[in-house]
PDB file of N, CA, C and O in Angstrom:
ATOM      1  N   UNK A   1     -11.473 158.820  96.589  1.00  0.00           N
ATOM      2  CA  UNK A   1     -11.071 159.085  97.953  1.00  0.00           C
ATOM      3  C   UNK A   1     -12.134 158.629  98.951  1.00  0.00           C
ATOM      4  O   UNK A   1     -11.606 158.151  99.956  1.00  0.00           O
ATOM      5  N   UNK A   2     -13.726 158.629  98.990  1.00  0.00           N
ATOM      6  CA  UNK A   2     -14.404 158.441  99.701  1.00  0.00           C
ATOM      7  C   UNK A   2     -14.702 156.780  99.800  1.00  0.00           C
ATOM      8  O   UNK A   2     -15.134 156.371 100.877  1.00  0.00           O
ATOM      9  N   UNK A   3     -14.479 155.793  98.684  1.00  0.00           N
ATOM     10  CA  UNK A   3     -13.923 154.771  99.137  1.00  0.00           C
ATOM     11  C   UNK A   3     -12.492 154.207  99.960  1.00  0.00           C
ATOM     12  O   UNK A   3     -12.346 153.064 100.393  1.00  0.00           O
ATOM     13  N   UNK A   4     -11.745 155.044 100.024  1.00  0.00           N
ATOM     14  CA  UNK A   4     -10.760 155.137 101.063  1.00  0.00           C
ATOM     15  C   UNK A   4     -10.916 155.641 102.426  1.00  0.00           C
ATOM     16  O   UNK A   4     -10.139 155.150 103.246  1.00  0.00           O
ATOM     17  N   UNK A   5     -11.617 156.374 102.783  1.00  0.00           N
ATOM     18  CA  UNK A   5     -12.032 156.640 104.017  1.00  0.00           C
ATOM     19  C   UNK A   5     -13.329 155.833 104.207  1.00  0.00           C
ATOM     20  O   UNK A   5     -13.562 155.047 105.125  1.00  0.00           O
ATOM     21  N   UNK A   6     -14.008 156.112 103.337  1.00  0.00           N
ATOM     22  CA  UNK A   6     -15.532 154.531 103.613  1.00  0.00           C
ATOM     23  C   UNK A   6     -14.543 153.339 104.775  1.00  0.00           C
ATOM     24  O   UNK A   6     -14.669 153.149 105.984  1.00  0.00           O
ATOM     25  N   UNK A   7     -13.609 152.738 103.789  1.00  0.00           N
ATOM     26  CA  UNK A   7     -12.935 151.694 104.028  1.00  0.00           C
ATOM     27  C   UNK A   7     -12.469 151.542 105.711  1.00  0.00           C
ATOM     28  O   UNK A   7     -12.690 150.676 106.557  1.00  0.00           O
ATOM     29  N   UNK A   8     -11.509 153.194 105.729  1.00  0.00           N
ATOM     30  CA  UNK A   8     -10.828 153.579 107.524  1.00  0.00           C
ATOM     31  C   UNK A   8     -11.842 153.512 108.723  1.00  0.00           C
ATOM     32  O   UNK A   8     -11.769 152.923 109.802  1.00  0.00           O
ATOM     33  N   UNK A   9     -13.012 154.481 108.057  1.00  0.00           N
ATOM     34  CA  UNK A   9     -14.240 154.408 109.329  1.00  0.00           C
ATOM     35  C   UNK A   9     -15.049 152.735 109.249  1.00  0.00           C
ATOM     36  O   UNK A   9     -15.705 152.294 110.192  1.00  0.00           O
ATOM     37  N   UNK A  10     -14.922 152.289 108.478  1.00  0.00           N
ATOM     38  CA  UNK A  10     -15.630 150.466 108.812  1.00  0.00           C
ATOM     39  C   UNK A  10     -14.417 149.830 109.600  1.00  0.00           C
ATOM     40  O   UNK A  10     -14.511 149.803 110.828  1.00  0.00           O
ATOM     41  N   UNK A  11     -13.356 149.349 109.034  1.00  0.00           N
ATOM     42  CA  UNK A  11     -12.161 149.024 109.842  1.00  0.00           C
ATOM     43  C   UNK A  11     -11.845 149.373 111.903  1.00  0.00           C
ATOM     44  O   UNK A  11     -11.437 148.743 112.879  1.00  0.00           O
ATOM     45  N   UNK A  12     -12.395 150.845 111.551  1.00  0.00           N
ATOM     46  CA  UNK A  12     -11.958 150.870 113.142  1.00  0.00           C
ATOM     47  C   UNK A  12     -13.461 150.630 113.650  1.00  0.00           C
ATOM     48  O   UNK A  12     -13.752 150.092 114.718  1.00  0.00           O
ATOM     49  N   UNK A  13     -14.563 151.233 112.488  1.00  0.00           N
ATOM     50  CA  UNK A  13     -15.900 150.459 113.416  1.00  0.00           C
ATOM     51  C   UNK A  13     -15.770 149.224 114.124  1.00  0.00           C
ATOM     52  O   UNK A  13     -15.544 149.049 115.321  1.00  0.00           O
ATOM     53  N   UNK A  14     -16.008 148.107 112.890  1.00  0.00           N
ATOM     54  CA  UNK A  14     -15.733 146.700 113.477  1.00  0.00           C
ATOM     55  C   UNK A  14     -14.322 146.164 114.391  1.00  0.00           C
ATOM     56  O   UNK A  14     -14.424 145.064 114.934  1.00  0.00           O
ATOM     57  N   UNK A  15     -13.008 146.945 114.559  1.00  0.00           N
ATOM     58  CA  UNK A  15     -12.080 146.910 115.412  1.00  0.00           C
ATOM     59  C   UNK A  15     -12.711 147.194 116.810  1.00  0.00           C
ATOM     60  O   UNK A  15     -12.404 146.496 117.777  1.00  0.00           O
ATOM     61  N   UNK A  16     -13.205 147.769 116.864  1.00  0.00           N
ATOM     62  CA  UNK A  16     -13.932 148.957 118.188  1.00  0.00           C
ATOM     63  C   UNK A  16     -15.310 147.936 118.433  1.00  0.00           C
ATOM     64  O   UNK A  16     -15.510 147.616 119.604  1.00  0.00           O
ATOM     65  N   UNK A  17     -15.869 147.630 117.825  1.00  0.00           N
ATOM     66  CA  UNK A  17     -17.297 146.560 117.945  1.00  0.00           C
ATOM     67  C   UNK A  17     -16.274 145.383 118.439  1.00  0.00           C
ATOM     68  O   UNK A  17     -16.802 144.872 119.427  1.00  0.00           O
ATOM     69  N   UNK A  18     -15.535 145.003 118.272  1.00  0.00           N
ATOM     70  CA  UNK A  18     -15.279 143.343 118.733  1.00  0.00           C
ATOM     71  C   UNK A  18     -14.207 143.756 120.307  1.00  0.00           C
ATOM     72  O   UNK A  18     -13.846 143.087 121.276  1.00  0.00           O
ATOM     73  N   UNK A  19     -14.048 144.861 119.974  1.00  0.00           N
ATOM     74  CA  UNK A  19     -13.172 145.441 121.468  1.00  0.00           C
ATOM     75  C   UNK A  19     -11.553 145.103 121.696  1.00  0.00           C
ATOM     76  O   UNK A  19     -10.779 144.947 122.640  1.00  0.00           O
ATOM     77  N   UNK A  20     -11.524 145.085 119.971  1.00  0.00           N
ATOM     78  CA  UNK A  20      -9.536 144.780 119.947  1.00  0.00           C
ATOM     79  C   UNK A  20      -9.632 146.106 120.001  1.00  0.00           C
ATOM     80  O   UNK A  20     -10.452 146.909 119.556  1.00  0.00           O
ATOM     81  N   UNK A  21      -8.398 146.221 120.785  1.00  0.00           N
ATOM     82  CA  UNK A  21      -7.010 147.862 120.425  1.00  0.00           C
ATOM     83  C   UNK A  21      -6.120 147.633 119.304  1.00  0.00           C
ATOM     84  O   UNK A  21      -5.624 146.592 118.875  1.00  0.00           O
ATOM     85  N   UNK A  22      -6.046 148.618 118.996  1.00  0.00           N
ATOM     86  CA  UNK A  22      -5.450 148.600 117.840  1.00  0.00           C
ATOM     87  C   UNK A  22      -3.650 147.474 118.150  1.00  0.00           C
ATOM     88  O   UNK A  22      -3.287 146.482 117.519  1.00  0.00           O
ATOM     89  N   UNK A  23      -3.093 148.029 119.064  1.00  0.00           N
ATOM     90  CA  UNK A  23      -1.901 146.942 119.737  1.00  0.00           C
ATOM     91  C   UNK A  23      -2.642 145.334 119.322  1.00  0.00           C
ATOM     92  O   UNK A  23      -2.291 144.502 118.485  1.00  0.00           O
ATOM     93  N   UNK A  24      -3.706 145.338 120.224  1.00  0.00           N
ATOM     94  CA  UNK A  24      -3.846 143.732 119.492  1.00  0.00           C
ATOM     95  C   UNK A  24      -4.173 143.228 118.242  1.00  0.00           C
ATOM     96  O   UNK A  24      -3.947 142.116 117.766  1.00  0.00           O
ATOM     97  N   UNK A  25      -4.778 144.268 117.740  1.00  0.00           N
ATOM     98  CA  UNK A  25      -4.868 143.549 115.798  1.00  0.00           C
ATOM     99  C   UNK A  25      -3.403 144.266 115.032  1.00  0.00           C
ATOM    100  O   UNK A  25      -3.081 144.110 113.854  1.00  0.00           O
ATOM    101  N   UNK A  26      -2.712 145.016 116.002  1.00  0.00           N
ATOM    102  CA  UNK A  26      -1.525 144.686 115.353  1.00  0.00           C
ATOM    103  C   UNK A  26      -0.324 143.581 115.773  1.00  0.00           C
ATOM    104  O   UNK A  26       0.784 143.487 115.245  1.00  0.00           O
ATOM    105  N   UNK A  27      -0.713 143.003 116.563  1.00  0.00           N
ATOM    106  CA  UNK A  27      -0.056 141.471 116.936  1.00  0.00           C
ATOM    107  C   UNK A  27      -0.411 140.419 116.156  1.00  0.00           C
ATOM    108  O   UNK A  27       0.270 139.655 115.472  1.00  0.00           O
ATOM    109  N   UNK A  28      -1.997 140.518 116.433  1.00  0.00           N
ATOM    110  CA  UNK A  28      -2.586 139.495 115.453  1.00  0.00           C
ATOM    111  C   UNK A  28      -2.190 139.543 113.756  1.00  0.00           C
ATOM    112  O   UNK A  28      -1.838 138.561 113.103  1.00  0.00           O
ATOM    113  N   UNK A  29      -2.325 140.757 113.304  1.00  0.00           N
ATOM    114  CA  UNK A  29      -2.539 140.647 111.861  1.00  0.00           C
ATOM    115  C   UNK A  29      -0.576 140.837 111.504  1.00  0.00           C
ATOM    116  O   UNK A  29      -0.132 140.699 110.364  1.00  0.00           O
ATOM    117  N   UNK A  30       0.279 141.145 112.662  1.00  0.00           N
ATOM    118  CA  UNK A  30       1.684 141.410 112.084  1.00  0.00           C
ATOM    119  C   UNK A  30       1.913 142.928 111.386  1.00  0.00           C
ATOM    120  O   UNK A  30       2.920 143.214 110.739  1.00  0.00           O
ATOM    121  N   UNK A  31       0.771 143.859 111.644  1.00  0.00           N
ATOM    122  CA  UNK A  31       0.950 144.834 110.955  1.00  0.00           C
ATOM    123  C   UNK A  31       1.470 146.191 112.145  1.00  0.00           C
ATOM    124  O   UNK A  31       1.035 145.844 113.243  1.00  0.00           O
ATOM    125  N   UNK A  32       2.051 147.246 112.248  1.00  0.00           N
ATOM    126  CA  UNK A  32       2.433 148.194 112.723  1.00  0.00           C
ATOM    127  C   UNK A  32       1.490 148.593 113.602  1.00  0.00           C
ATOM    128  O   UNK A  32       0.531 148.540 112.832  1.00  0.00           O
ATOM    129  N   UNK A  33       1.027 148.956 114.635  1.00  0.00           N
ATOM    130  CA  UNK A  33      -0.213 149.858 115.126  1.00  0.00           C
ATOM    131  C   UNK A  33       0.004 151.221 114.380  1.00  0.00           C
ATOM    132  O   UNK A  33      -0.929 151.631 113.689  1.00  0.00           O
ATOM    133  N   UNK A  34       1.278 152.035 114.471  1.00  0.00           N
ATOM    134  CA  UNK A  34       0.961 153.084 113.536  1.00  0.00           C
ATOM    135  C   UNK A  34       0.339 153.175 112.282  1.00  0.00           C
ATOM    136  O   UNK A  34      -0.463 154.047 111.947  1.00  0.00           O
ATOM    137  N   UNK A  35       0.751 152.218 111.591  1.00  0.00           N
ATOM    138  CA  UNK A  35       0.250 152.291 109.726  1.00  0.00           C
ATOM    139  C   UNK A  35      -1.208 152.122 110.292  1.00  0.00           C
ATOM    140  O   UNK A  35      -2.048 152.959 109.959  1.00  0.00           O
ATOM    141  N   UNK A  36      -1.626 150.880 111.295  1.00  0.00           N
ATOM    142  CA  UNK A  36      -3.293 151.024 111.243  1.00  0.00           C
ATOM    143  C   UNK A  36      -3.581 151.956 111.849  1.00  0.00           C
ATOM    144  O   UNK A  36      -4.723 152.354 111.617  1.00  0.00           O
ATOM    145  N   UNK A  37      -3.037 152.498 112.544  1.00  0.00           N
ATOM    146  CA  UNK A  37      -3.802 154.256 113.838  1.00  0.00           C
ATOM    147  C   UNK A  37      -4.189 155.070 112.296  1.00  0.00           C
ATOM    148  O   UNK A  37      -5.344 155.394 112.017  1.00  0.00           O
ATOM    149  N   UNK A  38      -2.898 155.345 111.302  1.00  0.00           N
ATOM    150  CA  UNK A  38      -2.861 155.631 109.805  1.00  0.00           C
ATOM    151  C   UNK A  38      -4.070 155.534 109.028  1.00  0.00           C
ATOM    152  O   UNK A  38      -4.861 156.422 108.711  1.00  0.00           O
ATOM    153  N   UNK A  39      -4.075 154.165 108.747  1.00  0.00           N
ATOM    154  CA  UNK A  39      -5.015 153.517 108.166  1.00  0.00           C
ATOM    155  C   UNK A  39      -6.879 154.271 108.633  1.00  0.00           C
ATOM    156  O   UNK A  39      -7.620 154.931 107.905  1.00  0.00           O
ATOM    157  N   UNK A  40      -7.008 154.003 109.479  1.00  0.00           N
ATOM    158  CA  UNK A  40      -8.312 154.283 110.566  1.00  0.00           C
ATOM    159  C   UNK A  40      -8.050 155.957 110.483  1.00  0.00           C
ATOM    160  O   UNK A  40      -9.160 156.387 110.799  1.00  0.00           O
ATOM    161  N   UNK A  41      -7.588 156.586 110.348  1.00  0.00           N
ATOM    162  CA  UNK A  41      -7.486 157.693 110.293  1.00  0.00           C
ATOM    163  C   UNK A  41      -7.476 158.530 108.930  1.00  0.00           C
ATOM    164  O   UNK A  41      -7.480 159.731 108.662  1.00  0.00           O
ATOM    165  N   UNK A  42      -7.459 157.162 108.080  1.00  0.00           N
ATOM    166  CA  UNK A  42      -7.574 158.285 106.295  1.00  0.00           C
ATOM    167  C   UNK A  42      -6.113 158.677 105.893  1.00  0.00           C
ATOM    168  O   UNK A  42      -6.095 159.001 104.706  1.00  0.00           O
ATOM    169  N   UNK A  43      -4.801 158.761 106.525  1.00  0.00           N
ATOM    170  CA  UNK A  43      -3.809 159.119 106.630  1.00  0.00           C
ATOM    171  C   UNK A  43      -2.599 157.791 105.393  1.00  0.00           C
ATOM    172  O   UNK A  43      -1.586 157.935 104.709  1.00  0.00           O
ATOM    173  N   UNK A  44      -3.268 156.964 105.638  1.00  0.00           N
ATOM    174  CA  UNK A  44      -2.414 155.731 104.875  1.00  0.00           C
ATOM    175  C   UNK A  44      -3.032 154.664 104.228  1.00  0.00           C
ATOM    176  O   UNK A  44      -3.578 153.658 104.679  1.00  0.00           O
ATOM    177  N   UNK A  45      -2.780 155.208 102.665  1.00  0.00           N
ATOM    178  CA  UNK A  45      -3.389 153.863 101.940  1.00  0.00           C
ATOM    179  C   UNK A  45      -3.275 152.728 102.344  1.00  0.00           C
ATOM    180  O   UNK A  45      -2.454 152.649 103.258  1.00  0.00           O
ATOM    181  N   UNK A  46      -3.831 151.617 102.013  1.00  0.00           N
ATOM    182  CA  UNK A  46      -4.229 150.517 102.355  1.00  0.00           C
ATOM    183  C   UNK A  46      -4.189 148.938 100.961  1.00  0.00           C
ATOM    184  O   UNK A  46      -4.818 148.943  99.902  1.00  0.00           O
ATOM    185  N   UNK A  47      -3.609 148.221 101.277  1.00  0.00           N
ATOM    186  CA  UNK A  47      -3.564 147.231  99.543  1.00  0.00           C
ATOM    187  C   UNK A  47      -4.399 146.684 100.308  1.00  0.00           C
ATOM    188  O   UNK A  47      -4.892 146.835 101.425  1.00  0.00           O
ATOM    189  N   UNK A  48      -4.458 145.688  99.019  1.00  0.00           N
ATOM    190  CA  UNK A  48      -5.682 144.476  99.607  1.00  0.00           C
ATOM    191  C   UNK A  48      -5.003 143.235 100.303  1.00  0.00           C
ATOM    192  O   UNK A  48      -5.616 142.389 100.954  1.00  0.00           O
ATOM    193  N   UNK A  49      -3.765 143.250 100.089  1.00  0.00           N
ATOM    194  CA  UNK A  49      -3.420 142.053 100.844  1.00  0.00           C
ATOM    195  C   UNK A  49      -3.165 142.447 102.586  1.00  0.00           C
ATOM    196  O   UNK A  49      -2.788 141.701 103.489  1.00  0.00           O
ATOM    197  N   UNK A  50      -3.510 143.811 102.621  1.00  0.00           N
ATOM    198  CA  UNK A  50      -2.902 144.186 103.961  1.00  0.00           C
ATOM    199  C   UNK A  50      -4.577 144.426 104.798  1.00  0.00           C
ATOM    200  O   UNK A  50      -4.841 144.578 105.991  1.00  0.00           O
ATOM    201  N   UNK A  51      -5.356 144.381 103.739  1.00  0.00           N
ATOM    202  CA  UNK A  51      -6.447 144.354 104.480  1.00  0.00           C
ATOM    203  C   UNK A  51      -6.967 143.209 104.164  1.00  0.00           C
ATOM    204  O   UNK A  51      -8.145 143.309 104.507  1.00  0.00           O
ATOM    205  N   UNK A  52      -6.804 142.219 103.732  1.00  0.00           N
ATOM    206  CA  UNK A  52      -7.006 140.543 104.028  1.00  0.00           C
ATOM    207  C   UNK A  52      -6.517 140.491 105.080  1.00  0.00           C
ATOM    208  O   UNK A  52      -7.230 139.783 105.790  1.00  0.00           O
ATOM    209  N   UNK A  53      -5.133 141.083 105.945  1.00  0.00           N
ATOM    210  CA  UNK A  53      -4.750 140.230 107.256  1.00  0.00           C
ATOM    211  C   UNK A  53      -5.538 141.251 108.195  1.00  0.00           C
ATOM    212  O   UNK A  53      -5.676 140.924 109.374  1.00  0.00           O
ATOM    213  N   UNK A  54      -5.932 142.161 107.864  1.00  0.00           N
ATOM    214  CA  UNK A  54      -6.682 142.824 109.372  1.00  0.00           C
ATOM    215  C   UNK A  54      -7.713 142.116 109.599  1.00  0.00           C
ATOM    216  O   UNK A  54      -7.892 141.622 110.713  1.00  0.00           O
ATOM    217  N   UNK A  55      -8.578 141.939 108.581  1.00  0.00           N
ATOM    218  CA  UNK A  55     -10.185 141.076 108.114  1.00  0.00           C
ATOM    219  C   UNK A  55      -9.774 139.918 108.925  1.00  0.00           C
ATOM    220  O   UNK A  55     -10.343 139.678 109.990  1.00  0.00           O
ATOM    221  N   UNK A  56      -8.460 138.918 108.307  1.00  0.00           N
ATOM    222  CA  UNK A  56      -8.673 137.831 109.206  1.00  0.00           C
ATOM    223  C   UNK A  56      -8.238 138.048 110.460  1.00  0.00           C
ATOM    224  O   UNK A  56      -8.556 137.019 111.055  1.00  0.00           O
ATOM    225  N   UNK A  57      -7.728 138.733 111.182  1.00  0.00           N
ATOM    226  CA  UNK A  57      -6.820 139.346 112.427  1.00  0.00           C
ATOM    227  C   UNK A  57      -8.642 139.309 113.590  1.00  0.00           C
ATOM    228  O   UNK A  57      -8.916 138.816 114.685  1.00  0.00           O
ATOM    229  N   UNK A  58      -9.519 140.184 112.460  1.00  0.00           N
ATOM    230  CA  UNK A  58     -10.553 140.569 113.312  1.00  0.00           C
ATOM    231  C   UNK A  58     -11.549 139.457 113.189  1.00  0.00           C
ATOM    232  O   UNK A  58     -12.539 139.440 113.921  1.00  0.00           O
ATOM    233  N   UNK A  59     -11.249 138.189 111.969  1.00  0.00           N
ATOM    234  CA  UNK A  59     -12.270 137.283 112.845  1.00  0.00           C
ATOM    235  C   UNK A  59     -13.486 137.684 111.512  1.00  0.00           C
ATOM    236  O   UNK A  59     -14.547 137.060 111.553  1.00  0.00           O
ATOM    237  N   UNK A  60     -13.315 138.548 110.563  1.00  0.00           N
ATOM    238  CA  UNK A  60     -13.964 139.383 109.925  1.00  0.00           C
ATOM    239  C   UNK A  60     -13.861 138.550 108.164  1.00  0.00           C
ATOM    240  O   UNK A  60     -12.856 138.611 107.456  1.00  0.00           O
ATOM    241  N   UNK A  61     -15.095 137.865 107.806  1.00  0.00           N
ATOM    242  CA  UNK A  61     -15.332 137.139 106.670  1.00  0.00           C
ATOM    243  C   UNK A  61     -15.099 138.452 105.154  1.00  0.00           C
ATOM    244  O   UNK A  61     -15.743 139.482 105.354  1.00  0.00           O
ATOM    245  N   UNK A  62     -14.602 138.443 104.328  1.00  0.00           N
ATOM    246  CA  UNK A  62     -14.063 139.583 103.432  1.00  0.00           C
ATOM    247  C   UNK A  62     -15.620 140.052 102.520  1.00  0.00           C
ATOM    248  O   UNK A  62     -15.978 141.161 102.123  1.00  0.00           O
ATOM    249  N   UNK A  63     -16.298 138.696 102.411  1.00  0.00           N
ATOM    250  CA  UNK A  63     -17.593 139.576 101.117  1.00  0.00           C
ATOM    251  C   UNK A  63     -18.399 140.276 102.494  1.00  0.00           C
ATOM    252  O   UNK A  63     -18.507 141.499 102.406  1.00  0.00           O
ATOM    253  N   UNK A  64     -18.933 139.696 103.659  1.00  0.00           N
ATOM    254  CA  UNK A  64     -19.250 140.321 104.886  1.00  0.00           C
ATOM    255  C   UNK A  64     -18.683 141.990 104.300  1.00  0.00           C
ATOM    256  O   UNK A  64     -19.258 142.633 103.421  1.00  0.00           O
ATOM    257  N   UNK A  65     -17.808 142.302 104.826  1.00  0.00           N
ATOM    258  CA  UNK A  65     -17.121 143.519 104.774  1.00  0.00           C
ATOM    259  C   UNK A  65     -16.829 144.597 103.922  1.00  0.00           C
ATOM    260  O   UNK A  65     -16.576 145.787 104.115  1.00  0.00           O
ATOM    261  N   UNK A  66     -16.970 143.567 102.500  1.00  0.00           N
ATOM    262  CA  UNK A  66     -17.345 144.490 101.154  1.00  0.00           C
ATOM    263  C   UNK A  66     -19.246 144.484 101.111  1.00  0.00           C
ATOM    264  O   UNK A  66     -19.829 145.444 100.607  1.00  0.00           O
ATOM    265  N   UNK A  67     -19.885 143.510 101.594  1.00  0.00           N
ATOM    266  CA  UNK A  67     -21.223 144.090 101.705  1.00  0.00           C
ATOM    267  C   UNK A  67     -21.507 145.288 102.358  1.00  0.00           C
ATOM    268  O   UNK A  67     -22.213 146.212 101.955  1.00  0.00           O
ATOM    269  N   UNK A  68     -20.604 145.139 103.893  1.00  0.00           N
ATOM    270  CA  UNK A  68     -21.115 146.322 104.617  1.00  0.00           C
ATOM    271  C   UNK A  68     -20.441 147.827 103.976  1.00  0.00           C
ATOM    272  O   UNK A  68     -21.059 148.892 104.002  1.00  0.00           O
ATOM    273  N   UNK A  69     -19.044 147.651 103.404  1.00  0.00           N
ATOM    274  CA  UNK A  69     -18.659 148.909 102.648  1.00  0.00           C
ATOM    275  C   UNK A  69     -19.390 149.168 101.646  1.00  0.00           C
ATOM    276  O   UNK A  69     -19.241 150.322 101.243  1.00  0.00           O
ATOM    277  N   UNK A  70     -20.022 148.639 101.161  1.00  0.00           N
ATOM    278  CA  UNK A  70     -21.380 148.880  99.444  1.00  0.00           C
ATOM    279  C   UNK A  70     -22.375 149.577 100.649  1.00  0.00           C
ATOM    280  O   UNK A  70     -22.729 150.747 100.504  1.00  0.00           O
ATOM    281  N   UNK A  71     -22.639 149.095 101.383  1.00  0.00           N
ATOM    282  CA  UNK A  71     -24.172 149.657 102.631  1.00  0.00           C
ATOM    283  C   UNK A  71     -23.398 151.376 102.921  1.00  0.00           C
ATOM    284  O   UNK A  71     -24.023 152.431 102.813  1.00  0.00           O
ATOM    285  N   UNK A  72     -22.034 151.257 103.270  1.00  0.00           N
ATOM    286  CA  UNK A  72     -21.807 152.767 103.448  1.00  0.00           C
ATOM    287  C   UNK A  72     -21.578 153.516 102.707  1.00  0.00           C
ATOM    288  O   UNK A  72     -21.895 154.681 102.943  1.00  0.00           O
ATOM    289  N   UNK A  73     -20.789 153.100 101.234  1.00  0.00           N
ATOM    290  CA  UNK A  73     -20.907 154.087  99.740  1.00  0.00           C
ATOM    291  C   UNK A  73     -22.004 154.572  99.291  1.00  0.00           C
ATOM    292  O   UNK A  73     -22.080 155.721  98.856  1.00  0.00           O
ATOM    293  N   UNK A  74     -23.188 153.585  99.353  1.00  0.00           N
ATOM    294  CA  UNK A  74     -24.488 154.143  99.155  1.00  0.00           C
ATOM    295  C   UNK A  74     -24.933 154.485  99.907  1.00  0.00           C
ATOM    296  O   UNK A  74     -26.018 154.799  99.417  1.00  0.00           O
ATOM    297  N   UNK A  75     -24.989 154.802 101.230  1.00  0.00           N
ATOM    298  CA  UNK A  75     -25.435 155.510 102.453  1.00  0.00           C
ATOM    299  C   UNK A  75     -24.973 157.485 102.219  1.00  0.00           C
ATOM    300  O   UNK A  75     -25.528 158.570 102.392  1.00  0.00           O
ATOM    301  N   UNK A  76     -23.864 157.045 101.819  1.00  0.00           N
ATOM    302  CA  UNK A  76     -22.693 158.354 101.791  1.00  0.00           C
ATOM    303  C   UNK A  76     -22.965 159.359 100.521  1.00  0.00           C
ATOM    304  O   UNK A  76     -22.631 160.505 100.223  1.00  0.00           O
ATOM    305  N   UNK A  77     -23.942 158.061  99.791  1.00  0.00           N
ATOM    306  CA  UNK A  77     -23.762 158.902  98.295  1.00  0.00           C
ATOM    307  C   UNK A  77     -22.616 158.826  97.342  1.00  0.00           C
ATOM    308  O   UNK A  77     -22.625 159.475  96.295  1.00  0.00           O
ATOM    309  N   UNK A  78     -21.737 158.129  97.648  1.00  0.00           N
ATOM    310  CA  UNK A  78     -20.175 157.655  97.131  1.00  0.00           C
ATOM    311  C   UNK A  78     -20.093 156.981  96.125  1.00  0.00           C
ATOM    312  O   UNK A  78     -18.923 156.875  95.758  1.00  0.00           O
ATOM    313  N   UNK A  79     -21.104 156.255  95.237  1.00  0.00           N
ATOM    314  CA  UNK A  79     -21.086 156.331  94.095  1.00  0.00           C
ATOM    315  C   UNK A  79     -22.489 156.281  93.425  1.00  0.00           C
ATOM    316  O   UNK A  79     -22.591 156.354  92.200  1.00  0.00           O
TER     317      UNK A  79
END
C-alpha cells in the first residue's frame, strides 16, 4: 500500500511543480480528472499504462520518476 500512495503524493507533487490542474493533464493525458483527483488522493489504483500517459502528459521522463519514487520509499521507510 505505501508504494501506492508513495506513487499519488509524487504524481500530484510534480503535477503541482510544473503548474498543470488537474483539468489540464486530464486533456493532455485523455484521462478523467476524477480517476486522477482519485489517483492523487490514494482513492484509485493506478496500472502502468495509465501512468505512462500522465508521465508523458507531464513532460515527465519514466526512470526520472521511478528514481524519485525509490528516493521516497526509502525516505518513508517503505521497504
Amino acid at each position: 500500500m505505501a508504494l501506492r500512495e508513495n506513487t499519488a503524493l509524487l504524481l500530484r507533487e510534480m503535477r503541482m511543480g510544473k503548474g498543470v490542474s488537474q483539468e489540464k493533464l486530464a486533456k493532455a493525458s485523455g484521462i478523467d480528472r476524477t480517476f486522477i483527483s482519485g489517483v492523487e488522493r490514494n482513492r484509485r489504483n493506478i496500472t502502468l499504462d495509465t501512468l505512462d500517459r500522465l508521465l508523458v502528459a507531464l513532460g515527465v521522463d519514466s526512470h526520472h520518476f521511478l528514481c524519485l519514487l525509490a528516493d521516497k520509499e526509502k525516505a518513508k521507510g517503505s521497504r
